[in-house]
TIROSE-641726 format. One record per residue (C-alpha): residue number from 1; residue in one letter; x, y, z. Coordinates in nm, 3 decimals. Each point is the difference from the previous one (the first is absolute). Layout:
BEGIN
 resi resn       u       v       w
  NUM    A       X       Y       Z
...
# end
This chain:
BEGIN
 resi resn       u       v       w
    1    X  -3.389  -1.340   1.952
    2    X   0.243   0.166  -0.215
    3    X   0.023  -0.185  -0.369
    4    X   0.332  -0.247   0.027
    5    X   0.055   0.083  -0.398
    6    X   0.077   0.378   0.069
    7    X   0.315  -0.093   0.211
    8    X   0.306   0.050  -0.101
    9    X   0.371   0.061   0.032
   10    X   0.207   0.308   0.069
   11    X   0.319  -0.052  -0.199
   12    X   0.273   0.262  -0.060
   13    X   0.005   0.182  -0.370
   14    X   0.338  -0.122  -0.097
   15    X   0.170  -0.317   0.128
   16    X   0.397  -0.101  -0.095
   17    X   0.233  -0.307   0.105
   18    X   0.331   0.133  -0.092
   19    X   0.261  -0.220  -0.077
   20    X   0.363   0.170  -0.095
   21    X   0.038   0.039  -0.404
   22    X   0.374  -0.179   0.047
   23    X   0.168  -0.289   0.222
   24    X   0.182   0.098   0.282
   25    X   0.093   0.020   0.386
   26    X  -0.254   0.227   0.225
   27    X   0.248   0.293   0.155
   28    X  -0.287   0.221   0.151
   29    X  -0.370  -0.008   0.088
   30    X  -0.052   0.357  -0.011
   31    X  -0.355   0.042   0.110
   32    X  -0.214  -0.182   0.261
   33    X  -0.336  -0.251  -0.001
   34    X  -0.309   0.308   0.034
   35    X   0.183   0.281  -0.125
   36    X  -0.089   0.227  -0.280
   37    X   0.166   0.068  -0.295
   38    X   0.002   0.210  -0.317
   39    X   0.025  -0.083  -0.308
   40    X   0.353  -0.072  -0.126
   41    X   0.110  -0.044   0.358
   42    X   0.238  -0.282   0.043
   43    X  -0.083  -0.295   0.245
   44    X   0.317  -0.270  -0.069
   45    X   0.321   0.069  -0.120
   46    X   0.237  -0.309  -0.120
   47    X   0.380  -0.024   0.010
   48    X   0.084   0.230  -0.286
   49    X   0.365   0.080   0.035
   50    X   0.056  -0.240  -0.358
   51    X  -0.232   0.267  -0.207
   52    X   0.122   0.258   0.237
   53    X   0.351  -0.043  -0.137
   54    X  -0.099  -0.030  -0.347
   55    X  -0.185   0.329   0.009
   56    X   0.295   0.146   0.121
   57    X   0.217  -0.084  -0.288
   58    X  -0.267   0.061  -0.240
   59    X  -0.054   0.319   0.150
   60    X   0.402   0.081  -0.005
   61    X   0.033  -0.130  -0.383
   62    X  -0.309   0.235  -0.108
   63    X   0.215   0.293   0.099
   64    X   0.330  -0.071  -0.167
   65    X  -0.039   0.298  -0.218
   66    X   0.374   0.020  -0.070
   67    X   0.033  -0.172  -0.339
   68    X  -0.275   0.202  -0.159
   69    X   0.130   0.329   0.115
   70    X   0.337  -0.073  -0.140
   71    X  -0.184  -0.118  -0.316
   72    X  -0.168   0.332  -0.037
   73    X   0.333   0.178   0.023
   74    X   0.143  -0.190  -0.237
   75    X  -0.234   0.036  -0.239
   76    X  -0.071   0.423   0.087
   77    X   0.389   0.000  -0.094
   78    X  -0.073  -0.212  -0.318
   79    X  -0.295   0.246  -0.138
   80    X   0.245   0.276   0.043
   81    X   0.274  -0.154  -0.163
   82    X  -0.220  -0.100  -0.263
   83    X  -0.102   0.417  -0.082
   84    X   0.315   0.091   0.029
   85    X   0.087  -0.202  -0.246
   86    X  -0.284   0.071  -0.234
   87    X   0.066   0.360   0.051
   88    X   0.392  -0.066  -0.127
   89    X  -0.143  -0.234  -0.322
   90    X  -0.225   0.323  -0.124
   91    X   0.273   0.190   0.027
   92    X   0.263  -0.180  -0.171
   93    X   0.197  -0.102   0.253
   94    X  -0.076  -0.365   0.147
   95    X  -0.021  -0.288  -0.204
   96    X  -0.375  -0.181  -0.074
   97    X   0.183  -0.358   0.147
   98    X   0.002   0.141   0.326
   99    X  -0.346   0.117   0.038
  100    X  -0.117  -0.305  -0.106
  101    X   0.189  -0.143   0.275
  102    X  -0.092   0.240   0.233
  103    X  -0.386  -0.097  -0.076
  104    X   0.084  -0.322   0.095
  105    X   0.138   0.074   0.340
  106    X  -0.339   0.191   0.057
  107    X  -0.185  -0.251  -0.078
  108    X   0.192  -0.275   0.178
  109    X  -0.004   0.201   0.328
  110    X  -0.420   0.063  -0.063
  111    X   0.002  -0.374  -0.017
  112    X   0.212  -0.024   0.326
  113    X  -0.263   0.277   0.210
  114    X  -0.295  -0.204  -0.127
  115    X   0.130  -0.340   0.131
  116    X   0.097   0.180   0.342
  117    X  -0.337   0.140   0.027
  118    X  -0.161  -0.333  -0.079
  119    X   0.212  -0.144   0.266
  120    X  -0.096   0.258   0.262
  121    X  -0.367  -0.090  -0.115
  122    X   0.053  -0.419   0.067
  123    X   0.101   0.103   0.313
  124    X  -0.274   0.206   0.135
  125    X  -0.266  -0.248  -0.059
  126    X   0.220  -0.250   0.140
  127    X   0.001   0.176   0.321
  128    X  -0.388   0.075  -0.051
  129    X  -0.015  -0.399   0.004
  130    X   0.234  -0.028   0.276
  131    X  -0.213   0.231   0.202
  132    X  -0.331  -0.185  -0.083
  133    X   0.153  -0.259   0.062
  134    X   0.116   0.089   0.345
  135    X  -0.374   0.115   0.077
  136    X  -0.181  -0.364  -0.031
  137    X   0.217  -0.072   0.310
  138    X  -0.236   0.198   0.220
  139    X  -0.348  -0.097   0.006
  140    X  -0.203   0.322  -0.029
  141    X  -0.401   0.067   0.136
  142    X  -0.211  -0.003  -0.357
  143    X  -0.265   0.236   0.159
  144    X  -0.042   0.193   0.331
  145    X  -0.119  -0.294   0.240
  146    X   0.047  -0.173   0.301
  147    X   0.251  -0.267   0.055
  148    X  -0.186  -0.308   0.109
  149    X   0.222  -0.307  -0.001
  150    X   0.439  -0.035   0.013
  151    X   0.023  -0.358  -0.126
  152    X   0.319  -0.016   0.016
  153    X   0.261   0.234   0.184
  154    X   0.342  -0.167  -0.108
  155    X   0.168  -0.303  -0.169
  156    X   0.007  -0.055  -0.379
  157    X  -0.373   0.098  -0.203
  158    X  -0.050  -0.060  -0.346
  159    X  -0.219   0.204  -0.263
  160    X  -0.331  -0.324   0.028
  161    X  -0.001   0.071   0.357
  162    X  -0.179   0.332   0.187
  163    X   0.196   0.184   0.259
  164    X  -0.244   0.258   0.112
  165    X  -0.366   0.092  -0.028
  166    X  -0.164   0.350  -0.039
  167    X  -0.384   0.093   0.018
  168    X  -0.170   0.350  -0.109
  169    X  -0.258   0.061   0.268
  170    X  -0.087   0.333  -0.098
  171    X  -0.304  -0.131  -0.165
  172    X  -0.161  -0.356   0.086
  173    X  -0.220  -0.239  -0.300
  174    X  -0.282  -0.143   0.109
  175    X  -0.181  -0.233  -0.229
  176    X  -0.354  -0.102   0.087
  177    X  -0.205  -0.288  -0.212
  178    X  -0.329   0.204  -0.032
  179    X  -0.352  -0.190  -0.060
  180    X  -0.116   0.055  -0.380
  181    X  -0.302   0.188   0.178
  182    X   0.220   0.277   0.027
  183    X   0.126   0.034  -0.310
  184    X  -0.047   0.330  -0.150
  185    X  -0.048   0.197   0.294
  186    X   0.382  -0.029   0.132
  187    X   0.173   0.231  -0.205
  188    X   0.354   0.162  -0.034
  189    X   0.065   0.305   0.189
  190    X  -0.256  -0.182   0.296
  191    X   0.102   0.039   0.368
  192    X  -0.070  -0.302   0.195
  193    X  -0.073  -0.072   0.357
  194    X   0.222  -0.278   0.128
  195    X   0.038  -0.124   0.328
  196    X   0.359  -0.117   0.109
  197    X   0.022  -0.324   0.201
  198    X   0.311  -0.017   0.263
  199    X   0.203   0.181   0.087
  200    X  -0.136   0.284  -0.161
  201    X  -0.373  -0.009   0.125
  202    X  -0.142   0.293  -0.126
  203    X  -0.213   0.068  -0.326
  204    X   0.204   0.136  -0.313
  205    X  -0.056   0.119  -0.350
  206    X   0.151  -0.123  -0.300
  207    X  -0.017   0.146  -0.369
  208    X  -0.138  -0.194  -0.280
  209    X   0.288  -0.009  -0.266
  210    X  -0.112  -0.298  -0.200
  211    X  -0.363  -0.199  -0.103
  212    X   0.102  -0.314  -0.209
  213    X  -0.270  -0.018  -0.289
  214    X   0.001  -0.371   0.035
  215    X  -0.256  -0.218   0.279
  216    X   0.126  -0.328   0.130
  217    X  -0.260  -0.197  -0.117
  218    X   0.067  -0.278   0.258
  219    X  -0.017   0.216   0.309
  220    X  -0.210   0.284  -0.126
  221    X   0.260   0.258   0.029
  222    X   0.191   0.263  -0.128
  223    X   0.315   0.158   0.128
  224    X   0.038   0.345   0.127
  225    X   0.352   0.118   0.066
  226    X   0.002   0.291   0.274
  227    X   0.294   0.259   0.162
  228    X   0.075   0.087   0.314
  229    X   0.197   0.299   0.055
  230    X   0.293  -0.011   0.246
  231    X   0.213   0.248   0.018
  232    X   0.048   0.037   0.352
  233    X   0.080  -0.381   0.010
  234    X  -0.222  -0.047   0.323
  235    X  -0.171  -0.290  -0.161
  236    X   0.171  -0.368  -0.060
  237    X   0.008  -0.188  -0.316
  238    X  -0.217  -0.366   0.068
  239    X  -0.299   0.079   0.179
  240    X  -0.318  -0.134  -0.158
  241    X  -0.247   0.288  -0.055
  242    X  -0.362  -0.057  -0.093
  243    X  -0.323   0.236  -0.192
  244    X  -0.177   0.150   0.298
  245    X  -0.344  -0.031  -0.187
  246    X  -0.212   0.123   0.298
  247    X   0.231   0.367  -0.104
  248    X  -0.302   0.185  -0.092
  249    X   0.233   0.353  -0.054
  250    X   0.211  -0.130  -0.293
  251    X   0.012  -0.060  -0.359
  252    X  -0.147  -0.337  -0.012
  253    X  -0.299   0.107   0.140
  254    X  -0.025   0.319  -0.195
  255    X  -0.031   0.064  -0.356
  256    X  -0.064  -0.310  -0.177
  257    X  -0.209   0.060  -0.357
  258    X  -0.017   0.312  -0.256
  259    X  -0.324   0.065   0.014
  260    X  -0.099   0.379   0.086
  261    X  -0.267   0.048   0.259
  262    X  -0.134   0.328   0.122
  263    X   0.008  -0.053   0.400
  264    X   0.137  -0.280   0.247
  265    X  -0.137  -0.066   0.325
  266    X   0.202  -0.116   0.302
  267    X  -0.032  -0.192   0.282
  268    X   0.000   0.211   0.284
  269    X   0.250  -0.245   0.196
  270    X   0.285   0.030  -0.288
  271    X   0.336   0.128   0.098
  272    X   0.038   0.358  -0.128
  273    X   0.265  -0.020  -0.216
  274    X  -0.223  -0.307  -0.189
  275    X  -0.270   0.312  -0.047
  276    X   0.209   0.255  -0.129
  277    X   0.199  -0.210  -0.234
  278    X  -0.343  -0.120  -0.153
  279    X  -0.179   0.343   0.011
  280    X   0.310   0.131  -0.186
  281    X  -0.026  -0.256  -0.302
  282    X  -0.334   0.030  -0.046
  283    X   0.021   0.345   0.004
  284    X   0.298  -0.024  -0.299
  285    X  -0.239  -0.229  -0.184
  286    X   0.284  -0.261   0.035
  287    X  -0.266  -0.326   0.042
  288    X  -0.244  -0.120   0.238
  289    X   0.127  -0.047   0.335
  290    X  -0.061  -0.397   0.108
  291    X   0.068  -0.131   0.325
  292    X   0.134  -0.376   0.006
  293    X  -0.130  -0.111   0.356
# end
């Protein structure tokens, strides 16, 4: 009878109920209940001709260039006029008032290509916040995932409420509650034997990624966090998955202490692979090879 404390649950890696970041009227569902998505992809777009609008004049007030340009000719004609007149009080023939007023000018019109340019400035972020503004009307996929619930395809939605639910299923968590007797010999890096309940039906292997240090003292466990790898999405997220401790060809069964030993002998009805993976560690000195029956 397989141990009822090695079962577990095959849960996607990342999880997210998205609501939208602003208030506001649903325009478009733009992607479908089962479909994958990449990250930054966008599933709901509100009603966004208000921001829309004010992007637009943002946008059209960040270019109005005119004013400094014609404060840079101005002052381009004030420098010269100012060396001209320089030139004509070293030699005698301009008065010293008019320089001094000429240095004004320059500096007036400096003033005036400063305050233009800070202008222009005001009003590029302000269209920088118009357009991020604009963006929190379209609800956007936070990682590549699958698109597992529409809660709510059009009326009014409000930031406290989710619209839309996405799932990574390119790798599946598993965590087991292992008995304390097996503490110490599941390690990180392990691959596990599991065997999938319905609909899968078929044994599977799942990496070891985590061994919590601390035992339950109530139930006598520990936890053991483990990774399925999905890439080609065959498998489902929610299927219960359990330790297939009659696997005598995996880790669990394999190297379990550090202490050297010269020669292992093997039970002529082991599976091959079992063999060679323990005839290969002994022969690397890596521990004694112990099989958990």
């Amino acid at each position: 009878m397989p141990d009822e404390g090695f079962i577990g649950i095959a849960r996607p890696s990342e999880e997210a109920e998205l609501p939208p970041l602003v208030p506001g009227l649903i325009s478009t569902v733009l992607v479908t209940e089962g479909q994958y998505v990449s990250k930054g992809t966008p599933l709901i777009a509100l009603d966004d001709q208000v921001p829309r609008a004010r992007l637009q004049a943002a946008t059209v007030e960040a270019g109005l260039t005119g004013a400094l340009k014609r404060a840079q000719v101005d002052l381009r004609m004030a420098e010269s006029r100012l060396e001209r007149l320089r030139f004509a009080v070293q030699s005698g023939a301009g008065a010293v008032f008019e320089l001094e007023e000429a240095e004004s000018v320059v500096e007036q019109t400096r003033a005036v290509v400063q305050q233009q340019s800070d202008l222009l400035r005001a009003a590029e972020a302000n269209r920088q916040l118009a357009e991020a503004q604009l963006k929190q009307y379209t609800v956007h996929a936070p990682f590549d995932g699958v698109v597992t619930t529409i809660h709510q395809r059009s009326g009014m939605v409000e930031p406290s409420r989710p619209v839309v639910a996405i799932a990574n299923l390119n790798r599946l968590d598993v965590e087991l509650h292992l008995p304390s007797r097996l503490y110490g010999k599941i390690k990180t890096g392990q691959t596990l034997p599991l065997l999938a309940s319905s609909p899968v039906h078929q044994p599977i292997s799942g990496n070891v990624v985590s061994v919590s240090p601390v035992i339950n003292a109530a139930s006598d466990t520990f936890r053991c966090r483990l990774e399925i790898l999905n890439a080609n999405k065959l498998l489902p997220a929610g299927f219960t998955v359990r330790l297939d401790s009659s696997n005598k060809n995996v880790a669990t069964v394999g190297i379990w202490r550090s202490q050297l030993r010269a020669r292992c002998t093997l039970p002529e009805e082991w599976p091959a692979g079992a063999a060679i993976l323990l005839r290969a560690a002994v022969e690397r000195g890596v521990g004694t090879a112990h099989v958990m029956e």
